[in-house]
N, C-alpha and C positions, 0 to 999 in steps of 0.2 A: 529504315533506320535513319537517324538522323542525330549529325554532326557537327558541335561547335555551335556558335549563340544563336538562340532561337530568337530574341528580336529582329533579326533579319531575312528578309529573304531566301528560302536554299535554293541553293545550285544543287540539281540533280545531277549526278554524279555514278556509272555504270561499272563497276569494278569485274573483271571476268583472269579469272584462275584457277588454276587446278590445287593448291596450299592453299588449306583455308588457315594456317597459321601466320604464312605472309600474309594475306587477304585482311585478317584481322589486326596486325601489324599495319595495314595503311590504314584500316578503320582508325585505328586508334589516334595515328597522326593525325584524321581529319577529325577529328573531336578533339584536339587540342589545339586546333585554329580558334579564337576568339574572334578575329575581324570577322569574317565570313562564316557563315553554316552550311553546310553540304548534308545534302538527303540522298542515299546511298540504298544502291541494288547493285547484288552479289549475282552475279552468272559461274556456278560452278559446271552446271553439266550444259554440254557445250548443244544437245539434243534441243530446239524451240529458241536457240537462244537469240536469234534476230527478233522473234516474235517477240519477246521478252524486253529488249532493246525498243522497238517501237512502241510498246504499251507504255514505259517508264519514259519514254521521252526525257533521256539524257541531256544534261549542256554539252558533257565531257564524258569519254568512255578510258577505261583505264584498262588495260592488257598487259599481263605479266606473260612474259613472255616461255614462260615454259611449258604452256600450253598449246596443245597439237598443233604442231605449224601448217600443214595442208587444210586443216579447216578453220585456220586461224585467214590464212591467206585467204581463202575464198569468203568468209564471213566480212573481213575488208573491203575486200572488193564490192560486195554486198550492197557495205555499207556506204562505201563512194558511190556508188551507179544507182542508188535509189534515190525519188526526188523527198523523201521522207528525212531521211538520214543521212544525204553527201554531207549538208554542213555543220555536224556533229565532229569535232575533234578527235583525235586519238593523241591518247600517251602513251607511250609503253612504259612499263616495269621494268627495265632490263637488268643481268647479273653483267657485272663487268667484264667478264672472260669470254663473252661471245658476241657476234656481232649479230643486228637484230635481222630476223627474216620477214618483219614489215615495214617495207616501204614508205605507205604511203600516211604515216603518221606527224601530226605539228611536235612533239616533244617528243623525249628521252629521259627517263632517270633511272640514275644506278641506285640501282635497290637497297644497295651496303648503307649508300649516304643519304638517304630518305627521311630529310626532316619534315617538321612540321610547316615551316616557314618553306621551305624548299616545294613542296607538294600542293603547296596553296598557290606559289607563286607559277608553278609549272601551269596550273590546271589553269588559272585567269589568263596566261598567257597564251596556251595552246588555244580557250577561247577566242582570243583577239586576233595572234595570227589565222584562225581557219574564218575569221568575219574579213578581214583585210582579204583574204584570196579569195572569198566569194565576190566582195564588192569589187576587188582587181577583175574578178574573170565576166561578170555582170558587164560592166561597164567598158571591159574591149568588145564584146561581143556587141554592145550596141551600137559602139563605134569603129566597128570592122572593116568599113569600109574607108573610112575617113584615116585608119592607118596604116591601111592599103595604100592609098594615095600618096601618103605620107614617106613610104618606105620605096616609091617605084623613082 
């Protein structure tokens, strides 16, 4: 599926929940982005769904968060510890009355307030901070020892 102006570019974009009417709900916001176009794959069953994640080779992965948390958790985890998929972003979906049970996500949005501008701006953002932490963690590690040095 694909979302918003097609003279551009899409951003591949991973949406995963158990409401296909929220689901279609953020569909709809990203088809009314005009700057950008997002090309969009739905993860409802949660059975294959890494596999499914590495074939679509996502920018951004989207997690509403009311889906199974013990395999939401490890599906995360997954997706950090593999060299395919650590620096693929996550957002969550969140509902405002709970606090989220994934960690290791760049963004958050409350679901209530989920615009269109708002969801655009999340998803380019959670791309740029998870490029900043890889070039961060790249580049101490090449110079790990130098602040080593530095710190003694």
């Amino acid at each position: 599926m694909i979302a918003g102006n097609n003279n551009i570019e899409p951003i591949n974009v991973f949406l995963i929940g158990n409401n296909p009417i929220e689901l279609s709900n953020i569909y709809e916001k990203l088809k009314e982005i005009r700057s950008k176009t997002y090309q969009t794959e739905i993860g409802f069953e949660l059975r294959g769904l890494f596999k499914k994640i590495m074939k679509f080779n996502p920018a951004c992965i989207l997690i509403d968060d009311n889906v199974e948390r013990s395999y939401m958790k490890k599906l995360t985890l997954k997706l950090a510890s593999n060299k395919h998929t650590k620096d693929i972003p996550i957002t969550i979906l969140k509902n405002a009355n709970r606090d989220s049970y994934i960690t290791n996500a760049e963004e958050f949005v409350l679901k209530e307030s989920v615009t269109a501008e708002l969801l655009s701006r999340s998803i380019v953002n959670s791309i740029r901070l998870k490029k900043m932490r890889t070039r961060i963690s790249l580049m101490y590690r090449k110079r790990k020892s130098q602040v080593k040095s530095w710190l003694s």
